[in-house]
C-alpha positions as CSV (number, residue, x, y, z in Angstrom):
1,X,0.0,0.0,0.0
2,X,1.5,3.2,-1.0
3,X,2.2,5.8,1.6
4,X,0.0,8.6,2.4
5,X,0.7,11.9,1.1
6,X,-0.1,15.5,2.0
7,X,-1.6,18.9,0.9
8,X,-0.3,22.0,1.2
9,X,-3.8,24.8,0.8
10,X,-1.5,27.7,-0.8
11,X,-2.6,31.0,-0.7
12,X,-1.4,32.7,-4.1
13,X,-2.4,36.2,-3.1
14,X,-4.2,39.2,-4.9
15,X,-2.7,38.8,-8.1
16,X,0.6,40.3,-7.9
17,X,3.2,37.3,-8.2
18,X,5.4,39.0,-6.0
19,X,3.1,38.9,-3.0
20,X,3.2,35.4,-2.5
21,X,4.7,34.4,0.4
22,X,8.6,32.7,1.2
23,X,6.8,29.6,2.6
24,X,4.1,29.2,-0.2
25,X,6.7,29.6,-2.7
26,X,8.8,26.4,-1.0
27,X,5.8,24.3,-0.8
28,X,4.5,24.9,-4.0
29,X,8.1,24.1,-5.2
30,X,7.8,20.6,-3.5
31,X,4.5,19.4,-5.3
32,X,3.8,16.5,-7.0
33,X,0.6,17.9,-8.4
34,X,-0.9,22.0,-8.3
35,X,-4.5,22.2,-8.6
36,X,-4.6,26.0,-9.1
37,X,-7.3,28.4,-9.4
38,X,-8.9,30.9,-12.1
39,X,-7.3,34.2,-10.3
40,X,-3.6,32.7,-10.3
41,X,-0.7,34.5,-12.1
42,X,0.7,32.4,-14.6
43,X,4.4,33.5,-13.3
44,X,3.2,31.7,-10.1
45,X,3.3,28.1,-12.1
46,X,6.6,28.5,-13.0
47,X,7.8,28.2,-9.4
48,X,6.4,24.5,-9.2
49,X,8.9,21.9,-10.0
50,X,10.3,20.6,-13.3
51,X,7.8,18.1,-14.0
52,X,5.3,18.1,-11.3
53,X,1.3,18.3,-13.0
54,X,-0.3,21.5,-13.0
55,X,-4.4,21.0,-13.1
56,X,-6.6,24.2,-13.9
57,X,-9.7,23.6,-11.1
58,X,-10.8,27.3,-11.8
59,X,-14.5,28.0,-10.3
60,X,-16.3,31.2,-10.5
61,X,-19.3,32.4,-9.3
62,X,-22.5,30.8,-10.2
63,X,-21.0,27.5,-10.8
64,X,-22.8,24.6,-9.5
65,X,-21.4,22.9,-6.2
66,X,-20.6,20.2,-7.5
67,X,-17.3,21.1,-8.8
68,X,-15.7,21.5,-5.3
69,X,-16.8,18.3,-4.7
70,X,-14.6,17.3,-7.8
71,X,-11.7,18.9,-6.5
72,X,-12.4,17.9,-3.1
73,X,-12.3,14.1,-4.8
74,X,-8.8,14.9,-6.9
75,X,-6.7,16.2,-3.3
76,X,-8.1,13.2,-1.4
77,X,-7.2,10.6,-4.5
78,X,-4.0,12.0,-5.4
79,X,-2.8,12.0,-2.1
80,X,-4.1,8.9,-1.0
81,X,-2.0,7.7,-3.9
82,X,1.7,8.9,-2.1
83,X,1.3,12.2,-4.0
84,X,2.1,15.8,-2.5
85,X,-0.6,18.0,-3.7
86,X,-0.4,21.8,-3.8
87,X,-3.8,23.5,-3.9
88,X,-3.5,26.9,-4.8
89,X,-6.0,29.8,-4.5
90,X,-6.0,33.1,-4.8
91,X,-5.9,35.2,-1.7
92,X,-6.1,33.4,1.5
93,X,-7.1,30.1,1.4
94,X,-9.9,30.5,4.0
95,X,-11.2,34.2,3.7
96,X,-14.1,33.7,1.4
97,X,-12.2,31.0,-0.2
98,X,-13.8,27.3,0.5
99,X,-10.4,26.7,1.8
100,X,-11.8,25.6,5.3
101,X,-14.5,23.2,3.1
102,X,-11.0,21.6,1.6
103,X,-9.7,21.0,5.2
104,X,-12.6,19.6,6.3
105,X,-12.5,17.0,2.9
106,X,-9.1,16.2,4.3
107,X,-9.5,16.0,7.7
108,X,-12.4,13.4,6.8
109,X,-10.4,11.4,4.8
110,X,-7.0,10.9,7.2
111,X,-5.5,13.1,5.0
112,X,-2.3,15.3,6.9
113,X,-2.5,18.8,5.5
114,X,-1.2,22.6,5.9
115,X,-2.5,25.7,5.7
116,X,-0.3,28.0,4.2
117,X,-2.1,31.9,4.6
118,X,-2.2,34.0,1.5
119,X,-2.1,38.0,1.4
120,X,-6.0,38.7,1.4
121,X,-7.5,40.9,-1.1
122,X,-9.2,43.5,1.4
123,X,-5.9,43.9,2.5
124,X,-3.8,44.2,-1.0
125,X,-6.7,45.8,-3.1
126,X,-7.3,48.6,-0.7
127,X,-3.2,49.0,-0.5
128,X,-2.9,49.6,-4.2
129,X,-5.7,51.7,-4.5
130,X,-4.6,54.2,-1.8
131,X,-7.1,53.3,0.9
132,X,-6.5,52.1,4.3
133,X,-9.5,50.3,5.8
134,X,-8.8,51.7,9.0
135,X,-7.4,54.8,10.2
136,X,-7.3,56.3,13.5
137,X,-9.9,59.5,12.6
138,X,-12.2,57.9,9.8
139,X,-12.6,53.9,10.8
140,X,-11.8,52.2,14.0
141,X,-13.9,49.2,13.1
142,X,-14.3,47.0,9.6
143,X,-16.6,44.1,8.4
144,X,-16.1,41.5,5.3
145,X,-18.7,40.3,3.7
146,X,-19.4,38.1,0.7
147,X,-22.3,39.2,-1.8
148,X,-21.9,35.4,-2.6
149,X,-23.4,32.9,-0.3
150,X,-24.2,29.2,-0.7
151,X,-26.7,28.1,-3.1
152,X,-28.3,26.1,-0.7
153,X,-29.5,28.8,1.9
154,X,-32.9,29.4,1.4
155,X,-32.3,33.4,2.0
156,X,-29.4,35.0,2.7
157,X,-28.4,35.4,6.4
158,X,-27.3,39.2,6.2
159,X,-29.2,41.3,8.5
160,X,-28.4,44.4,6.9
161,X,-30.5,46.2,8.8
162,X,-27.6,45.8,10.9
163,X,-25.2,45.3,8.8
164,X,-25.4,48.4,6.9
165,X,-24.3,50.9,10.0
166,X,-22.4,48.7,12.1
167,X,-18.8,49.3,11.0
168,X,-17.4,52.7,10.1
169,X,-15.9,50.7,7.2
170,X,-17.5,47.7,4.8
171,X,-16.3,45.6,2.3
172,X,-18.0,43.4,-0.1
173,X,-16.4,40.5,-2.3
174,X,-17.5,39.2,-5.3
175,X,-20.2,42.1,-5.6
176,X,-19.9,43.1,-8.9
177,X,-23.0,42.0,-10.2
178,X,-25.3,43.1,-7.6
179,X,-23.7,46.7,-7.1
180,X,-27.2,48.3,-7.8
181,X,-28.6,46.4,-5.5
182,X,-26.2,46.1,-2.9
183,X,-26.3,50.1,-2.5
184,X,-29.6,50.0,-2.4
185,X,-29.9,48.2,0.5
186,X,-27.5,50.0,2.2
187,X,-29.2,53.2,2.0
188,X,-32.6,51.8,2.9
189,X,-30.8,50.5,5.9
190,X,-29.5,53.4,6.7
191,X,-25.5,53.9,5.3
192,X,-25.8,57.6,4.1
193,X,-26.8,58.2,-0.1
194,X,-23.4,60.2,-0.3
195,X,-21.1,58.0,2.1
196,X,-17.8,57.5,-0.3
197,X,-17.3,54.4,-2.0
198,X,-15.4,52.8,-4.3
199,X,-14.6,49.7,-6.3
200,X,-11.2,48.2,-7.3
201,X,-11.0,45.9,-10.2
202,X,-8.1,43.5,-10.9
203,X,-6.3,44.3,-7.5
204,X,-2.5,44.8,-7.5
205,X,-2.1,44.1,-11.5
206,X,-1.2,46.8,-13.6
207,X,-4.5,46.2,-15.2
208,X,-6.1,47.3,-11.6
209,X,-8.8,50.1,-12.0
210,X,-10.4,52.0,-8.9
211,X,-13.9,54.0,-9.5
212,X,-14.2,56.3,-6.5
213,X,-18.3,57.7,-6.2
214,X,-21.1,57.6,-3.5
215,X,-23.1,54.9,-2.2
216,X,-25.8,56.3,-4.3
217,X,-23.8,57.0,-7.6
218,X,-21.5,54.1,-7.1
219,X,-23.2,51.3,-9.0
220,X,-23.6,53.9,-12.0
221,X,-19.9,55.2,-12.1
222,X,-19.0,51.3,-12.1
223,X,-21.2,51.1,-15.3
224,X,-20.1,53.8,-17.3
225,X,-16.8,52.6,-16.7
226,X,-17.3,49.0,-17.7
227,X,-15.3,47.7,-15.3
228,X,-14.5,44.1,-14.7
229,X,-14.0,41.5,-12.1
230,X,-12.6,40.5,-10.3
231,X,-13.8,43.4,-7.8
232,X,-13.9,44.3,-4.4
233,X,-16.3,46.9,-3.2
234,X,-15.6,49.3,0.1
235,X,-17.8,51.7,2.2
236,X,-16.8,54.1,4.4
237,X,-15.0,57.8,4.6
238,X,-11.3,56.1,4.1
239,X,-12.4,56.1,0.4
240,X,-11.6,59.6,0.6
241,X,-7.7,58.6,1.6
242,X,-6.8,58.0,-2.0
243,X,-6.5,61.6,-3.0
244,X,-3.5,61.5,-0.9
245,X,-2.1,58.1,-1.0
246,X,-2.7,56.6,-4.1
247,X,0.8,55.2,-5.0
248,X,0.3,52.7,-7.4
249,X,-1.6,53.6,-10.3
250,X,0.7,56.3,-10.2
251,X,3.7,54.5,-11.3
252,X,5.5,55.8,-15.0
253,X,4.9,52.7,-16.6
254,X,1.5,52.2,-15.1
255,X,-0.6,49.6,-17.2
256,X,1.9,49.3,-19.7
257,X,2.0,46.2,-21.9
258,X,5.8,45.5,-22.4
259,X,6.8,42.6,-24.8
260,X,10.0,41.1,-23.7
261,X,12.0,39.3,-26.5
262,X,14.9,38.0,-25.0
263,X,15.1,34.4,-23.4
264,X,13.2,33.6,-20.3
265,X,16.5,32.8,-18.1
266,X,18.0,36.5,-19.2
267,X,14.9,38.5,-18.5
268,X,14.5,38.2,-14.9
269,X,16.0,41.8,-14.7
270,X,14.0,43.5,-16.7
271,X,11.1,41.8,-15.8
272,X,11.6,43.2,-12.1
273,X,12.1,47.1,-13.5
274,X,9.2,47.2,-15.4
275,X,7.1,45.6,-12.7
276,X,8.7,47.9,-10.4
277,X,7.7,50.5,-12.9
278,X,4.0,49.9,-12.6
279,X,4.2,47.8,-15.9
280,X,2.7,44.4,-17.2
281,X,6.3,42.4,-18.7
282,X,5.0,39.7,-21.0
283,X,8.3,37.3,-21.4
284,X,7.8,35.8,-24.8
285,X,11.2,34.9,-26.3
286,X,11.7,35.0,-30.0
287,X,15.2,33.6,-29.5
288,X,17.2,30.7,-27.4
289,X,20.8,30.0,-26.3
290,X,22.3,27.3,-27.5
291,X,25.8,25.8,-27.3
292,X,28.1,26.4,-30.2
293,X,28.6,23.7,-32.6
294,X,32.2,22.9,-32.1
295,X,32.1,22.5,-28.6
296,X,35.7,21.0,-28.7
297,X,36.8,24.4,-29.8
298,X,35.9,26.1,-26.6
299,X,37.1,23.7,-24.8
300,X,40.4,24.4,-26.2
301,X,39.7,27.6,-25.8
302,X,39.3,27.4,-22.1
303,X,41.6,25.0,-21.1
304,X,44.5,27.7,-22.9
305,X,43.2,30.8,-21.7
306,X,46.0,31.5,-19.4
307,X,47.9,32.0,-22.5
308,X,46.1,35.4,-23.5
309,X,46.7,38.6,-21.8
310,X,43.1,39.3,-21.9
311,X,39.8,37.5,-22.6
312,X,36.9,39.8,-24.1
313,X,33.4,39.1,-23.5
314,X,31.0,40.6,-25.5
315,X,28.1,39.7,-23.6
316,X,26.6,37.8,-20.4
317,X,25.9,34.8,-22.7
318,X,29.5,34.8,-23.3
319,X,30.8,34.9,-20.0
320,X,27.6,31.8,-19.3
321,X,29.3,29.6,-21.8
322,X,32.9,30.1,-21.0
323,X,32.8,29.1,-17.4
324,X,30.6,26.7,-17.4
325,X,33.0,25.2,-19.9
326,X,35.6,26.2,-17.4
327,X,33.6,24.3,-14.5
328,X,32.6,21.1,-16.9
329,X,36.8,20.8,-17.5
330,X,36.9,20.6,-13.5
331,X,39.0,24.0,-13.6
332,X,37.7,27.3,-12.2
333,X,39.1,30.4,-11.9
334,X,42.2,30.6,-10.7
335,X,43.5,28.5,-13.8
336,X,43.1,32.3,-15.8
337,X,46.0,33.3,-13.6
338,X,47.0,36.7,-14.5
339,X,44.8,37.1,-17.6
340,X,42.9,40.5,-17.7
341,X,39.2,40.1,-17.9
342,X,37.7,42.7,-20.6
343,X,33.1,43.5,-20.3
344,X,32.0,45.3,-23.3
345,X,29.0,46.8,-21.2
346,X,27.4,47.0,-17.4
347,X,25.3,43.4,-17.9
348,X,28.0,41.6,-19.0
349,X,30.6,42.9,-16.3
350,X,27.7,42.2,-13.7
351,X,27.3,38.3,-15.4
352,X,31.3,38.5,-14.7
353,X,30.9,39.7,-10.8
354,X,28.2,37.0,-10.2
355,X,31.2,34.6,-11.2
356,X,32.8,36.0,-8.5
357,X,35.2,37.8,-10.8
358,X,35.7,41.9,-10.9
359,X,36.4,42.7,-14.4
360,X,39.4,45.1,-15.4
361,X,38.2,46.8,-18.2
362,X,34.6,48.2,-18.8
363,X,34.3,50.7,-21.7
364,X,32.3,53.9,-21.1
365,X,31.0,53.3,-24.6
366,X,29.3,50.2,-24.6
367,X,30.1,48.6,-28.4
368,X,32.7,46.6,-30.1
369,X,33.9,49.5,-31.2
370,X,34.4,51.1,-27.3
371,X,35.8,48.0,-25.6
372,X,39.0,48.2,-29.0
373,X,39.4,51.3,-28.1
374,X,39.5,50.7,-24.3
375,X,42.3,48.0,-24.7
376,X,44.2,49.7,-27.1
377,X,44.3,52.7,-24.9
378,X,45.2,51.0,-21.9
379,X,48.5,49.1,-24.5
380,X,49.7,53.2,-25.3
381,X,48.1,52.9,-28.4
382,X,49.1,49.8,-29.7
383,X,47.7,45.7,-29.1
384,X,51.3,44.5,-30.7
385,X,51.8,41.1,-29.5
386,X,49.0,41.5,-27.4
387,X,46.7,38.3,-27.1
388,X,43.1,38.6,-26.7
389,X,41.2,35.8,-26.7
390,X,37.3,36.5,-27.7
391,X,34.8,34.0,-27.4
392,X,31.4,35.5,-28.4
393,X,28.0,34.3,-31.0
394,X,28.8,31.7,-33.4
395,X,27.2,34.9,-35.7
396,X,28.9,38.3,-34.7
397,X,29.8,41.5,-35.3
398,X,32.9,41.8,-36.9
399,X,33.7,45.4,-35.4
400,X,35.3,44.1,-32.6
401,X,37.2,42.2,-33.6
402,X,38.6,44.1,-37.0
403,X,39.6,46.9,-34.7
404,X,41.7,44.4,-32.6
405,X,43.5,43.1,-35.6
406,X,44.1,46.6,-37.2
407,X,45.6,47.7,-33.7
408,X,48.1,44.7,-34.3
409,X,46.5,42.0,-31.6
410,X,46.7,38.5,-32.2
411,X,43.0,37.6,-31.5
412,X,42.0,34.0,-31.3
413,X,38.2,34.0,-31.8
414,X,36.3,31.1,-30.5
415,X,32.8,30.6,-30.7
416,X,31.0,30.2,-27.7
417,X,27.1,29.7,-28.1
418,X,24.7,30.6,-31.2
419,X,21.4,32.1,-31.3
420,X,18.4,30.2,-32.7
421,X,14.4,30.9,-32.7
422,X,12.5,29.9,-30.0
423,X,10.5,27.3,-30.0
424,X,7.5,27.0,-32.0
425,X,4.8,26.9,-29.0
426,X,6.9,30.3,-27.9
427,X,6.8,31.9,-31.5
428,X,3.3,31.0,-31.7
429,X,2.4,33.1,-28.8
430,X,4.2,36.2,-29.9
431,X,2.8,36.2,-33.2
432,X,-0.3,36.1,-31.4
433,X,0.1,39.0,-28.6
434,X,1.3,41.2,-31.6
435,X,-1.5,40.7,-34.0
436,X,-4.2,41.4,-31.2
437,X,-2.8,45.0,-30.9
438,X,-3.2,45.0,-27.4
439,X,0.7,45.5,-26.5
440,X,1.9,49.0,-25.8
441,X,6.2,48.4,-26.0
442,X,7.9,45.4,-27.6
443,X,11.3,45.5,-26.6
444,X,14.8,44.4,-28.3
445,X,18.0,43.7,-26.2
446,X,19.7,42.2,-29.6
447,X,19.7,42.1,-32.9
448,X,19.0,38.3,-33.1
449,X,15.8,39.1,-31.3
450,X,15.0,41.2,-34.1
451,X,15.4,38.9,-36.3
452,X,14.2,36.2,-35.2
453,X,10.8,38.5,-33.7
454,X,10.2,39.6,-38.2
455,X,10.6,36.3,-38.8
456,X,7.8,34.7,-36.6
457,X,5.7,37.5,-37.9
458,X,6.4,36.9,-41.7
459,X,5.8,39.6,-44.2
460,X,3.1,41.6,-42.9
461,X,6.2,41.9,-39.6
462,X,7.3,45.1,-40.4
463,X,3.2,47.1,-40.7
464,X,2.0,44.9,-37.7
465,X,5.3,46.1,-35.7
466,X,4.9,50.3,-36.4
467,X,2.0,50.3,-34.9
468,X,3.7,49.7,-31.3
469,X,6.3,51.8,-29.5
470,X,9.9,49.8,-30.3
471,X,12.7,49.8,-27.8
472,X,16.0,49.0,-28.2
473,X,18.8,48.4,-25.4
474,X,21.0,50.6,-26.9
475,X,22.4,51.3,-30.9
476,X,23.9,48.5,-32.2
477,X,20.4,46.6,-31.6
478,X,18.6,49.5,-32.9
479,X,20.9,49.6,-36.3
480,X,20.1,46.3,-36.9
481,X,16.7,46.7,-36.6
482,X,17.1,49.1,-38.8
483,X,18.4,47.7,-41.7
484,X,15.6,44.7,-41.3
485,X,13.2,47.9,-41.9
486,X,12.0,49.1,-38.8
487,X,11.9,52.3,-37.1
488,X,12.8,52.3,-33.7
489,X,11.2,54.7,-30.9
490,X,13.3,54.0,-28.1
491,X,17.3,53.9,-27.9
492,X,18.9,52.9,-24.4
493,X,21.8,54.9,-23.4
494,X,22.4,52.8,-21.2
495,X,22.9,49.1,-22.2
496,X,21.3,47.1,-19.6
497,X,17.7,46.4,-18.4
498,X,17.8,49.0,-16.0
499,X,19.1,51.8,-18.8
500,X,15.8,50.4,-20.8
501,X,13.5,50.4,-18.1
502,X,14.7,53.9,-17.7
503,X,14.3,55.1,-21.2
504,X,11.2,53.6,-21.3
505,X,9.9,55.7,-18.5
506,X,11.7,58.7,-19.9
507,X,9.7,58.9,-22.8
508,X,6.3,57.9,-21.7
509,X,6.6,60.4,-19.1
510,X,7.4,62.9,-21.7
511,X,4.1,62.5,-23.9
């Protein structure tokens, strides 16, 4: 008989994948099967392990019951069978969230199980939108309550004849629907026709909206503004708190759709600024890393790099491939020995310090051309007999490296990984996100990912493309974009995701 397993009930949070917390994060990381719900982030999936199941058991309103009794059967089953199950729910697992009618399921069936709390919405919603639901002048005192009950009550057990006035502040889940209604009552039972209100769609997203009206013009202001759900609603004067402390919504990049072209494992960075930004980063790569064909070259390469007076990388893919090579020959770094360690821009010296390795020489101008011009200058104006070992894209510019030559270097160029398209499922999708017109930025970090991006898109590329803002990570991506025909909006100074975040903001800001 196979031993028992466990769940884990996983709060997920508001929405925001960053709100998740440390210990949700580890047991969702140690599941053998996620049954996740509707409201989930997608990012949140990725932090499940390499080849556990992920099961969509998304319920919404109006549903019949059954289906929790389906998902009630699948945790019991599954870990019945040895399995560790992570359920995963949006919010808090028991605020609202049939989390405790998922403990009870377990607790019937011998099941061992943990609750894991989640960030709750009142909580993150009102954050974002610039509302605290208490304060120590407006609210001393706050009630939660769900405009959803069970099917099976015969009448709803609200008295809001109480309900109405009891708290200085009220908040309504899953209300949406019944706004009209829900006001109405309030005022017949008392809550004043021009007590503020508001409701906050898609909490802590940068698609998160906030209508701000009276009880009494509330459910019309929600209508003319066609807002969505999810929605919280809340009553009560701390409404009137966002005029000073809305925060979020502020943000430069606010609501932003940024396209990210570059591979999953490279975008972390950016990802980060932009969401730091107020942004929504969609990672969709049009290109992936792979290792260069001759892989015995590079491996010759590494085990003779002592031999060089300096090693250039041209980029943090570089410096990737050339010690892992170094760690798959068993050698690591103190088999360079005295060899000078060359970054052609801030990312790629950074990839270098995460090594564990300061670089020597980082050009101010951050091109092939800058980082010649930054060794020859620190030779006295001459590489003779210098050797410079530059491993770098099986396909590269040649600028580098002709200005090495010319200065009278001897260069030994090794290729160290190649660029190819993404895969098909991943090309699919960002054919997709551009033709439905809904991005605002698609960004470029290289000119592969150019390339590879026109490519996916076919001929009609280059008309679909100018009709969304284009950023580049600085001028050598943007000249290859354009001489593939595009016009770019947006040229990074500075060559890294923060100098794009930057720009980014730079010239929204200025419109």
């Amino acid at each position: 008989m196979a031993e028992r397993g466990m769940v884990f009930l996983l709060g997920g949070g508001p929405g925001d994948p960053e709100l998740i917390t440390e210990r949700a994060r580890r047991r969702l990381g140690e599941a053998d099967l996620v049954l996740y719900d509707a409201l989930i982030h997608p990012e949140l999936l990725t932090l499940a392990r390499p080849g556990a199941e992920l099961q969509f058991v998304g319920k919404r309103a109006g549903r019949a019951s059954e289906r929790q009794g389906e998902i009630n059967r699948r945790m019991v089953e599954a870990a019945l069978a040895g399995r560790r199950v992570a359920r995963l729910k949006g919010g808090d697992p028991y605020l609202f969230g049939r989390g405790s009618e998922e403990a009870e399921a377990l607790a019937a069936a011998g099941i061992a199980f943990e609750v894991v709390p989640g960030v709750p919405s009142p909580l993150s919603a009102t954050a974002y939108a610039g509302i605290s639901l208490s304060h120590r002048e407006l609210a001393s005192s706050i009630a939660y309550v769900t405009a959803t009950e069970s099917p099976d009550k015969d009448q709803s057990i609200h008295d809001w004849s109480k309900l109405a006035t009891a708290t200085q502040t009220l908040v309504i889940f899953m209300g949406r629907r019944r706004l009209a209604a829900l006001m109405q009552t309030l005022m017949d039972h008392g809550r004043a026709p021009d007590c503020p209100a508001a409701v906050i769609a898609s909490a802590s997203l940068p698609s998160q909206r906030t209508v701000v009206a009276t009880v009494a013009t509330l459910a019309h202001e929600v209508e003319a503004a066609d807002l969505g759900t999810p929605a919280l609603t809340v009553v009560g004067e701390v409404v009137r708190l966002r005029e000073r402390l809305r925060w979020y919504d502020n943000k430069p990049l606010f609501g932003k759709r940024v396209l990210l072209t570059r591979p999953r494992a490279q975008a972390e960075a950016m990802v980060r600024a932009l969401r730091d930004a107020g942004a929504e980063p969609l990672c969709v790569p049009a290109i992936a890393i792979e290792p260069a064909p001759d892989t015995a070259a590079l491996s010759d390469a590494v085990a003779r790099a002592a031999e060089h007076d300096w090693i250039a990388f041209t980029s943090a893919n570089a410096v990737a491939a050339f010690f892992d090579e170094l760690e798959r020959s068993q050698r690591d770094a103190r088999s360079l020995g005295g060899v000078g360690l060359a970054a052609i821009g801030k990312a790629t010296a950074q990839a270098l310090r995460d090594r564990g390795l300061r670089p020597d020489l980082t050009p101010q101008a951050q091109r092939g051309e800058g980082l010649a011009a930054a060794l020859i200058a620190a030779h006295g104006g001459t590489l003779e007999g210098v050797r410079v070992l530059l491993p770098r894209a099986e396909r590269a510019r040649e600028a580098l490296a002709e200005a090495l030559v010319a200065a009278g270097a001897q260069l030994f160029v090794v290729a160290a990984y190649r660029t190819v398209a993404a895969d098909a499922d991943d090309l699919a999708q960002l054919r997709t996100l551009i033709e439905a017109g809904e991005l605002d930025v698609v960004t470029f970090t290289s000119g592969s990912t150019v390339e590879h991006t026109l490519a996916a898109l076919g001929p009609a590329g280059p008309q679909l493309l100018a009709k969304i803002t284009l950023a580049s990570i600085g001028e050598v991506t943007t000249e290859a974009a354009t001489r593939l025909g595009l016009s770019i909006d947006i040229t990074a100074e500075d060559t890294s995701a923060e100098g794009l975040v930057a720009a980014l903001k730079a010239h929204f800001q200025s419109d």
